[in-house]
C-alpha positions as CSV (number, residue, x, y, z in Angstrom):
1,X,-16.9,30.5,15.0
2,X,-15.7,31.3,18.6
3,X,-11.9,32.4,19.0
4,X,-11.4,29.1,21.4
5,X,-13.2,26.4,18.4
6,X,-11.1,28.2,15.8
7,X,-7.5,27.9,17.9
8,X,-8.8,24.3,19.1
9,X,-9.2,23.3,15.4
10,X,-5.6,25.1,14.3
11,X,-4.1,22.6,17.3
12,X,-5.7,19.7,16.1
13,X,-4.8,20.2,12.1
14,X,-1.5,20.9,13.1
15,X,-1.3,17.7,15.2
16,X,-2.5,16.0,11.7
17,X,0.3,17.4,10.0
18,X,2.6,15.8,12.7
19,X,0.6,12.1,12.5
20,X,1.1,12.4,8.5
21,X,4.7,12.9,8.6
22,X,5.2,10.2,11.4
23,X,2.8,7.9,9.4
24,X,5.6,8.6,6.4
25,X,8.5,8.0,9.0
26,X,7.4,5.1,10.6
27,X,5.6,3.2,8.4
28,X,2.5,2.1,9.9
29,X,-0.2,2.0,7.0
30,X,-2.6,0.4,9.5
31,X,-3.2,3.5,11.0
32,X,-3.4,5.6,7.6
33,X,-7.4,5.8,8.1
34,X,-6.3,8.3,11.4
35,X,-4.6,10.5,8.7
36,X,-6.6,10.5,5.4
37,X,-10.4,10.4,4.6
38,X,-11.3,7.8,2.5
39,X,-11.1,9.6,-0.6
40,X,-7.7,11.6,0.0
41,X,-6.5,12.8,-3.4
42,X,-2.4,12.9,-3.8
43,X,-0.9,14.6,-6.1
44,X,2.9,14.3,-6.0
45,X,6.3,14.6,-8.2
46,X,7.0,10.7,-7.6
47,X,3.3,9.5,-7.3
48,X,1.8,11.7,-10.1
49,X,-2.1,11.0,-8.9
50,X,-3.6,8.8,-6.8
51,X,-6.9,8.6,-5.2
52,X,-8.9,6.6,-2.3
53,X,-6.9,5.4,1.1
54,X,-6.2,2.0,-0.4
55,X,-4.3,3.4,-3.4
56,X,-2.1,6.3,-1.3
57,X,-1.3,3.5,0.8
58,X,-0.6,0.9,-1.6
59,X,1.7,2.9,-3.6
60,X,3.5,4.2,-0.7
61,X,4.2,0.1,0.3
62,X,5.5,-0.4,-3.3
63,X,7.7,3.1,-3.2
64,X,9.4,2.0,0.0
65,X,13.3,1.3,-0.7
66,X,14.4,-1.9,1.8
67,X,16.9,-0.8,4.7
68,X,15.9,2.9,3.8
69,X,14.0,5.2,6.4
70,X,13.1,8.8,6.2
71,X,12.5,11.7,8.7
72,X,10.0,14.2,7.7
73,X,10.2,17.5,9.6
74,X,7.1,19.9,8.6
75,X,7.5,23.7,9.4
76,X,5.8,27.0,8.9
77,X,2.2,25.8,9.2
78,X,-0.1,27.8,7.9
79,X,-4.2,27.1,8.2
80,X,-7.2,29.0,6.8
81,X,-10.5,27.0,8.6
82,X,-13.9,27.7,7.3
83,X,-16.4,25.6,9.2
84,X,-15.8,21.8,9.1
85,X,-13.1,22.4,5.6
86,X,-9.9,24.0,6.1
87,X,-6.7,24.7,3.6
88,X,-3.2,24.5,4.8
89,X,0.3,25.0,3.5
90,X,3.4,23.6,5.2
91,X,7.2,23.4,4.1
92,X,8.8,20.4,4.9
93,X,12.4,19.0,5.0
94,X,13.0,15.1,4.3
95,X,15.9,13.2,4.9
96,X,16.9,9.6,4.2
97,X,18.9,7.8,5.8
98,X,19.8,4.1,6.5
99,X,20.3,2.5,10.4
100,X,23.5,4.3,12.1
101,X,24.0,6.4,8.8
102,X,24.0,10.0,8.2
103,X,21.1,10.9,5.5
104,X,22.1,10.2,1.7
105,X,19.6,11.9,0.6
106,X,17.5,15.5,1.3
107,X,15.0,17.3,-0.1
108,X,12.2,20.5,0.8
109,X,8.9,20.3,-0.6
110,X,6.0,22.3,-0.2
111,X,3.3,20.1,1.1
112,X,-0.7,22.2,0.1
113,X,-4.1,20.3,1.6
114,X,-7.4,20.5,1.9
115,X,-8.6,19.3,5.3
116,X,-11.9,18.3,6.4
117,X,-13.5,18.0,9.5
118,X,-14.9,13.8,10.2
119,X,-16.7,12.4,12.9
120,X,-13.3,11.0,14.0
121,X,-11.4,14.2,13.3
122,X,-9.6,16.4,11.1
123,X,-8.7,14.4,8.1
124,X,-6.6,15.0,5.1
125,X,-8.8,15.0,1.9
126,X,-6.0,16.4,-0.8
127,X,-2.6,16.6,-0.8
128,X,-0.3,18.4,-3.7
129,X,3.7,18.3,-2.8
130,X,5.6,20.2,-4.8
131,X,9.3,19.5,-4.8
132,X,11.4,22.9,-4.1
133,X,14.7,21.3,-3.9
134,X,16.9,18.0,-3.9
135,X,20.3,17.2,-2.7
136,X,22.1,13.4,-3.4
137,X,25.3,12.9,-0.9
């Protein structure tokens, strides 16, 4: 794999990353399919397991608080790519807030994937977040 494919592919998982978290943020589920591959795998401290698009997004609808809104900032991305598979690690700080409020709510996870290489793109396959901390104001 040339030097320029391999930093061209780092760019474009790392632009996934930031289309997952404003995916979470936002809340637009019709776009989930530019995100996940159809058979994303989630493994997560409030989800437990859940498999296929439909189900991550499903759940995610039924999980959301009304009035609530979150912002997802995703750090110290790091990617191992080998061919059209990839793993990466991120850490990432959540906070939840309501309109004009300051956030009630924080926490850091540690978010590990496996990412795969689609005809449309770099796609999240599996996801396992592992809580590291949480903080209730």
């Amino acid at each position: 794999m040339s030097t320029d494919t391999l930093i061209a592919d780092r760019i474009e998982i790392a632009d996934l990353f930031s289309r997952f978290a404003r995916l979470l943020d936002e809340k637009n589920w019709e776009h989930a399919a530019t995100v996940f591959a159809a058979d994303i795998a989630v493994t997560s401290p409030r989800a437990g397991e859940l498999r296929g698009i439909d189900q991550v997004v499903e759940y995610i609808r039924q999980a959301e608080v009304e009035g609530e809104h979150t912002q997802h900032i995703t750090t110290d991305l790091l990617v191992t790519v080998d061919g059209d598979l990839a793993e990466a690690q991120a850490n990432s700080l959540v906070y939840f807030y309501r309109d004009g409020e300051a956030p009630h709510q924080s926490s850091g996870i540690r978010l590990g994937a496996t990412v795969i290489r689609t005809q449309a793109g770099w796609r999240l396959r599996e996801t396992r977040t592992v809580l590291r901390w949480i903080r209730k104001d």
